[in-house]
C-alpha positions in Angstrom: 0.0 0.0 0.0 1.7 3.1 -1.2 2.9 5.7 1.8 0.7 8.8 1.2 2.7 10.7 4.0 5.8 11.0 1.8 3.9 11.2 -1.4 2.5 7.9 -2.0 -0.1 9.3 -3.5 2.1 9.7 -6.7 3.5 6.2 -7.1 3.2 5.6 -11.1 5.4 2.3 -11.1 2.2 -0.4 -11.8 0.3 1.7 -14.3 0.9 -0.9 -16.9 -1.5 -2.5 -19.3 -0.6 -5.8 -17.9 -0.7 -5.1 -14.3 -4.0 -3.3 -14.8 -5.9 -5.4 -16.5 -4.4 -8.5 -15.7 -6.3 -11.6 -14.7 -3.5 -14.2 -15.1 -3.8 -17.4 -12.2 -7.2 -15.9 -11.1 -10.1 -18.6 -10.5 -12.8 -17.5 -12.0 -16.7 -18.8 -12.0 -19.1 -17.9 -15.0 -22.7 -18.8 -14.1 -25.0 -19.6 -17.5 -21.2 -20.3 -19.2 -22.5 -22.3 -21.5 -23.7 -20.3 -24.4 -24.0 -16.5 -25.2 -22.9 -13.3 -22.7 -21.4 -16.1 -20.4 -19.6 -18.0 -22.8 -18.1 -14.8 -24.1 -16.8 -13.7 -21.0 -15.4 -17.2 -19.9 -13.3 -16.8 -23.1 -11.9 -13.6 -22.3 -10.6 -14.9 -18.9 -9.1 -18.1 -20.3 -7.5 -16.0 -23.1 -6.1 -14.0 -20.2 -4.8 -16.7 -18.0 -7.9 -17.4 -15.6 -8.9 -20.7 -14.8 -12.6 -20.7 -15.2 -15.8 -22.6 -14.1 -18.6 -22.2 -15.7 -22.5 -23.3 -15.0 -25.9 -24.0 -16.8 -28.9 -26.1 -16.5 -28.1 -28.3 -19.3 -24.5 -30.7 -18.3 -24.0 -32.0 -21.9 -24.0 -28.5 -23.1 -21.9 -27.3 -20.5 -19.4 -30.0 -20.7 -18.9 -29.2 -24.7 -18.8 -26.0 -24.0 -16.0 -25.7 -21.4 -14.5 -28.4 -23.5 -14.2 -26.4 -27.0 -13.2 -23.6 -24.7 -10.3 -25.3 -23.1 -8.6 -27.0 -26.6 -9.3 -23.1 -28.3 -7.7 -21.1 -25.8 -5.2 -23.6 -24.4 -6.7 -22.9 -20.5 -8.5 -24.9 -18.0 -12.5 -24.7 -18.1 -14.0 -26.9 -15.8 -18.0 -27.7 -16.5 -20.1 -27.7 -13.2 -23.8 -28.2 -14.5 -26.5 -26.9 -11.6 -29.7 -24.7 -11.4 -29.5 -21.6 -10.1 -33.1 -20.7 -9.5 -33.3 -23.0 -6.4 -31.1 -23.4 -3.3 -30.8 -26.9 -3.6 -29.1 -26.4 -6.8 -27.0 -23.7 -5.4 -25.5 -25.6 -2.4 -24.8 -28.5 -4.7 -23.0 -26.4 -7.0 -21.4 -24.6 -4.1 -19.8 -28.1 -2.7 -19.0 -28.9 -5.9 -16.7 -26.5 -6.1 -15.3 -26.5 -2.6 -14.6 -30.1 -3.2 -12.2 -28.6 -6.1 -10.9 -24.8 -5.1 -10.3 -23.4 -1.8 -10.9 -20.2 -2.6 -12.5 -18.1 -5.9 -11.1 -15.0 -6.9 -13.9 -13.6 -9.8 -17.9 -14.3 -9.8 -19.3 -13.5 -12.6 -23.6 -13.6 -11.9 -24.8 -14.4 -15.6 -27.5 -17.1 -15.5 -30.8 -15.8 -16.3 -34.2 -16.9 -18.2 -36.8 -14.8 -20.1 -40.5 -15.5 -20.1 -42.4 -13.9 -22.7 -46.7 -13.7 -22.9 -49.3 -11.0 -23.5 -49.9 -9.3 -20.5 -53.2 -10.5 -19.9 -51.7 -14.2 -20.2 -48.6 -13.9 -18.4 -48.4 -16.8 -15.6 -47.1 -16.9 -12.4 -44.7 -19.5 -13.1 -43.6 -17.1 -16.0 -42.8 -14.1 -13.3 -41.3 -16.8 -10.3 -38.8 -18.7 -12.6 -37.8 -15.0 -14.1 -37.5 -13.7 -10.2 -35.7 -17.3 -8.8 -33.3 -17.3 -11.1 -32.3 -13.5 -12.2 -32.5 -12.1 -8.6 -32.7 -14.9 -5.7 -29.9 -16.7 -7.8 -27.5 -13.8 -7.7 -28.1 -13.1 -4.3 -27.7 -16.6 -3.2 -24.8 -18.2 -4.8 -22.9 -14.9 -3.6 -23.6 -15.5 -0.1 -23.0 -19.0 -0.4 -19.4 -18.4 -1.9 -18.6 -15.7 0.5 -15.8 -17.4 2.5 -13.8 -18.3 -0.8 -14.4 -15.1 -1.8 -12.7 -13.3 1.1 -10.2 -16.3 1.6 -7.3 -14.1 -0.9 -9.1 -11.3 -0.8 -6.9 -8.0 0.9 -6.9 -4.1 0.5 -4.7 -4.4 -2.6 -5.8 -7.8 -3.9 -9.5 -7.9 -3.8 -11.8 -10.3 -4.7 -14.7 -9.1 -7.8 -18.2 -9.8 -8.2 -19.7 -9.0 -11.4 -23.5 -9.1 -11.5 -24.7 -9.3 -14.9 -28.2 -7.0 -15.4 -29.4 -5.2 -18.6 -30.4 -2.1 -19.9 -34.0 -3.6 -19.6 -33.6 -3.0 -16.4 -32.9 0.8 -17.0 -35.3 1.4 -20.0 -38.5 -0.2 -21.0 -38.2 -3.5 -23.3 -39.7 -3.5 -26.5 -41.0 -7.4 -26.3 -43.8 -8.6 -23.6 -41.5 -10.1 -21.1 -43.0 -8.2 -18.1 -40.6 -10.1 -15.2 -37.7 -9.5 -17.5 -37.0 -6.0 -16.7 -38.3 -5.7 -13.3 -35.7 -8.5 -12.6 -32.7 -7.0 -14.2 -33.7 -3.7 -12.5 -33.6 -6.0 -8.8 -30.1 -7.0 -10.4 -28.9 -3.6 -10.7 -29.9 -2.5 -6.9 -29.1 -5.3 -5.5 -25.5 -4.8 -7.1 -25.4 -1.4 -4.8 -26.4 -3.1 -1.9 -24.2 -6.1 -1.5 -21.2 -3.2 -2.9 -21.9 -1.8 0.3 -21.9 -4.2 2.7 -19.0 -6.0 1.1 -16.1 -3.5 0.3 -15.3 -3.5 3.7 -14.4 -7.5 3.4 -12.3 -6.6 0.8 -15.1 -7.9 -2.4 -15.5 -5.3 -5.4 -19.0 -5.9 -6.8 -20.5 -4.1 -10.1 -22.7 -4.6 -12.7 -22.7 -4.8 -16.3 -26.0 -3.9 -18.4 -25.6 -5.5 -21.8 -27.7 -4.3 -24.7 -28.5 -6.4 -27.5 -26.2 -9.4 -27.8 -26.2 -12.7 -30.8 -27.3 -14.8 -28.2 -30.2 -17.5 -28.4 -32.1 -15.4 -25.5 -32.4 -12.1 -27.8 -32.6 -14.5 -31.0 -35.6 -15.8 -29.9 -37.5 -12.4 -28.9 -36.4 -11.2 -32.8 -37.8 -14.0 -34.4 -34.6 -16.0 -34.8 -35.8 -19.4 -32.9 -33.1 -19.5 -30.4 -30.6 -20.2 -32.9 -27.9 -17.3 -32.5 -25.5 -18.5 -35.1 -28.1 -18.5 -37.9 -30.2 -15.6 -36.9 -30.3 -12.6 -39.5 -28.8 -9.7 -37.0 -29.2 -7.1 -39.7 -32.3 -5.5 -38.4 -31.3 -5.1 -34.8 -27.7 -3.9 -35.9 -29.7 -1.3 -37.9 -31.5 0.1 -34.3 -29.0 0.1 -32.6 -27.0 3.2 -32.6 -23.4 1.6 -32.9 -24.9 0.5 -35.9 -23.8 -3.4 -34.9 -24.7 -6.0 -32.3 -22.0 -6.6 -29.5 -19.3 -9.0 -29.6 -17.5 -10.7 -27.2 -14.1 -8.2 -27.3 -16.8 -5.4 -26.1 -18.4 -7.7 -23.0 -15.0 -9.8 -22.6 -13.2 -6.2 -22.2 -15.8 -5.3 -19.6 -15.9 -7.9 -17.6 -11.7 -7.8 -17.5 -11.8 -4.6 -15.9 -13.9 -4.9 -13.6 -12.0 -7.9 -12.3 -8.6 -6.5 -12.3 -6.6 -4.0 -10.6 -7.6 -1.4 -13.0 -11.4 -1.7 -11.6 -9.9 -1.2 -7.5 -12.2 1.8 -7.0 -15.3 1.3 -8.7 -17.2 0.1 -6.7 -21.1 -0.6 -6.6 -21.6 0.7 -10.4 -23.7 -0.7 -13.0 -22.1 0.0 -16.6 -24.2 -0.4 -20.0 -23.0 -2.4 -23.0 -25.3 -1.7 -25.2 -23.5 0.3 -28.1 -25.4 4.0 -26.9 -29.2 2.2 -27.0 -29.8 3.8 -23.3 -28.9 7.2 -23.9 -30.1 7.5 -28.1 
């Protein structure tokens, strides 16, 4: 910690790119890894020297997904299937992983589910699977990990927790998926509030609020079936101010910062993605 009574406050000596933004031997966990936003951001840290876990619902999917990612970027994924929307789920997951780590540097909060009806229609089970596993999920798994979280975690080293919201939360969506946005807006406070409590066990947490994304979520609310890869993007890159959908550099980049030494005093923030779609 630099001496501020004899100038500290000046120390330039670690204002390199790779001490910044380094992740290199972090341990990493990437709920809904599998596929999409999650996926994207799992590559980024194995690309940068994390070792990474990632989670979804499906195992066969998330076994050939942390699979592929480990023979492309040369890293270590390791697939831990579990649901997210129940406890149950997230204490199996939890042991899971303390049968393998002892501690866990980087939580990235991704999994979530959509639900779309007419308003009239739209069920209860539609609005509690949406709440379960956007909001109780976050919250959950993040109290569960807690002690690995803090176990490296110091004034200078900190441990990251990146909840992952969207600017539905911040504006209104255009489809009718009424528990989508209210739950991505419970994502974004709740960010503040465990920021709060937790920078003072040494835990950085901050949001990200991604904007439209090629993922089989948005592919399916734009008429694409689910299937990302062969969706036509051309009409939603044409709304969107950036003129593009995001890729995983922009998300990847994100989510690097704001689990590195760069991000040591941001705290609590939620950041758009979204290519300018919240303030156009």
């Amino acid at each position: 910690m630099p001496d501020y009574s004899t100038g500290g406050y000046f120390t330039y000596g670690e204002i390199t790119l790779k001490n910044l933004f380094s992740v290199e031997g972090k341990v990493a966990i990437v709920t809904g890894g599998s596929r999409g936003i999650g996926e994207m951001i799992a590559a980024g840290y194995l690309a940068n020297g994390a070792k990474v876990y990632i989670s979804s619902r499906k195992a066969a999917v998330c076994d050939a997904t942390a699979a592929r990612l480990s023979e492309t970027y040369g890293g270590e994924c390791i697939s831990l299937p579990a649901d997210m929307s129940n406890l149950a789920g997230i204490e199996a997951f939890t042991a899971a992983y303390k049968e393998r780590e002892d501690h866990l540097d980087i939580l990235v909060n991704n999994a979530g589910v959509a639900w779309g009806a007419p308003l009239e229609e739209f069920p209860e089970i539609g609005w509690d699977k949406v709440m379960d596993t956007n909001v109780k999920g976050v919250f959950f798994l993040t109290q569960k990990l807690l002690p690995l979280l803090e176990k490296n975690a110091h004034t200078e080293t900190p441990s990251h927790v990146v909840n992952i919201g969207s600017v539905d939360g911040i504006k209104t969506p255009i489809f009718d998926n009424f528990s989508y946005g209210p739950s991505k807006a419970a994502v974004h406070h709740l960010t503040r509030v465990l920021a709060a409590h937790l920078i003072k066990r040494n835990i950085i947490v901050n949001g990200i609020a991604p904007g439209p994304f090629p993922t089989s979520m948005l592919s399916a609310g734009v008429g694409g079936g689910g299937d990302a890869e062969n969706t036509d993007w051309t009409s939603v890159s044409e709304s969107n101010p950036r003129g593009r959908v995001g890729t995983a550099e922009d998300i990847a980049g994100l989510a690097i910062f704001l689990s590195s030494r760069a991000c040591g005093f941001t705290v609590g923030d939620v950041i758009t993605c979204d290519g300018g779609s919240v303030v156009s």
